[in-house]
N, C-alpha and C positions, 0 to 999 in steps of 0.2 A: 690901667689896662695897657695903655701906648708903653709904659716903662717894662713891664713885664715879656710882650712882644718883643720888646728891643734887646732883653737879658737872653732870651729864646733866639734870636737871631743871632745874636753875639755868638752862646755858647757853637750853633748850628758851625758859625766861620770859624770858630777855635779848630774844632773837630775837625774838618777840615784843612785848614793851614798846617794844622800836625801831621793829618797823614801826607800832606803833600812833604812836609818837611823829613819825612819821615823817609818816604820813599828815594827823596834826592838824596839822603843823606847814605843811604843802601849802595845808591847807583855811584854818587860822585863823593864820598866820604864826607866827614861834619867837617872839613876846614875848608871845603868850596865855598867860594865865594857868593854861587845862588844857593847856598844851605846857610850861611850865615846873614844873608840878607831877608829869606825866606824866614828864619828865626827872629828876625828885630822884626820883622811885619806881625809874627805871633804873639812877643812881645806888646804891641802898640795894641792889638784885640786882647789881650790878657789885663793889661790896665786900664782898658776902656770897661771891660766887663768890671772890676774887682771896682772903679771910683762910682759903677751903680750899684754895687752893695750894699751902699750907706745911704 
């Protein structure tokens, strides 16, 4: 139950992280620096989600 909660939180931060990324990348184009920092934080919840997979 706790592992599932934790997959459900996870995806909730994805979702989020992306439109945040999404939106700076709008305002300050993809090779600003808080759009590429804001991507490796997306990164580190995208591999945190995908090693509870298995």
């Amino acid at each position: 139950m706790i592992r599932f909660m934790c997959k459900n939180y996870l995806k909730v931060e994805i979702e989020i992280k992306r439109k945040v990324m999404y939106k700076k990348a709008k305002d300050l184009g993809f090779t600003h620096p808080h759009v590429v920092h804001c991507s490796q934080e997306l990164d580190v919840l995208l591999n945190k989600y995908s090693s509870q997979l298995f």
